[in-house]
C-alpha positions in Angstrom: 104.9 160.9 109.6 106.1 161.1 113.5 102.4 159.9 114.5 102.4 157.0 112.1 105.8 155.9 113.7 104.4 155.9 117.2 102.0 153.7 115.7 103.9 151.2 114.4 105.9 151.4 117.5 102.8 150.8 120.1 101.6 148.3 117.6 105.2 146.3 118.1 105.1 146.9 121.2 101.8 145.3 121.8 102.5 142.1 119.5 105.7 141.4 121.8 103.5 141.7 124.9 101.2 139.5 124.0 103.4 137.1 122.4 105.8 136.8 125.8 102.5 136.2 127.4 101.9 133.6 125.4 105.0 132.0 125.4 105.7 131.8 129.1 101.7 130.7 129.5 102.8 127.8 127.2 106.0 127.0 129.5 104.2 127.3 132.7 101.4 124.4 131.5 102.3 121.5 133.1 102.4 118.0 131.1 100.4 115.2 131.9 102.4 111.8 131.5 101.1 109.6 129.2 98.5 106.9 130.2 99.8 103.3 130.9 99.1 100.8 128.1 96.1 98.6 128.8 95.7 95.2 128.4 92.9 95.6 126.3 94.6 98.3 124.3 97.9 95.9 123.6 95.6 93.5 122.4 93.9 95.9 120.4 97.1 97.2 118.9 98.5 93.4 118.3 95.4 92.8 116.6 96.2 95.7 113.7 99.4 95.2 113.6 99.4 90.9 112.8 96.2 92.2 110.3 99.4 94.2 108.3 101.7 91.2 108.4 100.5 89.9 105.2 100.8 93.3 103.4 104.7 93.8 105.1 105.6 90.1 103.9 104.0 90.8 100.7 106.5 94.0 100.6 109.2 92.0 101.6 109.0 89.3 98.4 109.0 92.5 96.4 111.9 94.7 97.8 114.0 91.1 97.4 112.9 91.1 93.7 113.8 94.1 93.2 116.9 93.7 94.9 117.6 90.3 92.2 117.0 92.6 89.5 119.3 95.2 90.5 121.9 93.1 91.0 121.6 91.8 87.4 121.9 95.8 85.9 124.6 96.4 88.2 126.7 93.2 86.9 125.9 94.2 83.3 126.5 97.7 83.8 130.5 96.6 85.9 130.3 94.7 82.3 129.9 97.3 80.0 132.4 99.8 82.0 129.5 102.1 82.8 130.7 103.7 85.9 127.7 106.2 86.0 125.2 103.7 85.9 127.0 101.4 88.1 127.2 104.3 90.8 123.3 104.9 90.0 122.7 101.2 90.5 124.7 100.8 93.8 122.3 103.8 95.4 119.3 101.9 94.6 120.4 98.5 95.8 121.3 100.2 99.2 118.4 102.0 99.6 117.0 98.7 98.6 118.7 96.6 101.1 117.5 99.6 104.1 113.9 98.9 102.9 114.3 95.4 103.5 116.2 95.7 106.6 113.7 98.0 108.1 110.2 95.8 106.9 112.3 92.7 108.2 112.4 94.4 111.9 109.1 95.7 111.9 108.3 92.0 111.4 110.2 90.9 113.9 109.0 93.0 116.6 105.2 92.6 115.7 106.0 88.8 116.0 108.1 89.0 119.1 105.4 91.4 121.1 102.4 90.0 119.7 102.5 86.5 120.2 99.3 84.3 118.6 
């Protein structure tokens, strides 16, 4: 039983060893800054991203639909007294109104930084 502690204890001994070594090998590698952006790979990158406009407007005209609709439940649900549902209904409209929020911007940068 003595001998098959040593063992584990050499064994643990080693993994620790080896995994400081790699650890401090990791810290010592120095990082390489990232390359400047391209002409050609701006353009390249404008060119996908006004390609997706369509599909984030498209998004857009949904989210606000959705939003309508929402807003509809949540006045018939403040009608009926349903606090639950109103509470329910509320979440979903703000999460709604992020959505929108967010797809709005990504819209606004592509057409900002990638004139056409």
């Amino acid at each position: 039983m003595k001998a098959r502690h040593v063992l584990v204890a050499l064994t643990l001994g080693a993994a620790s060893v080896v995994g400081t070594a790699g650890i401090a090998s990791a810290q010592v590698t120095p990082s390489t800054p990232a390359p400047a952006a391209t002409a050609q790979s701006k353009q390249a990158r404008c060119e996908k991203a006004t390609a997706r406009l369509p599909q984030i407007q498209a998004r857009v005209s949904k989210i606000e639909a959705r939003i309508a609709t929402l807003q509809t439940k949540l006045a018939d649900a403040q009608g009926k007294g349903q606090t639950d549902r109103v509470k329910f209904i509320q979440d979903r409209i703000t999460w709604a109104q992020t959505v929108h929020d967010h797809l709005v911007g990504v819209t606004t940068q592509i057409t900002t930084r990638c004139p056409s």
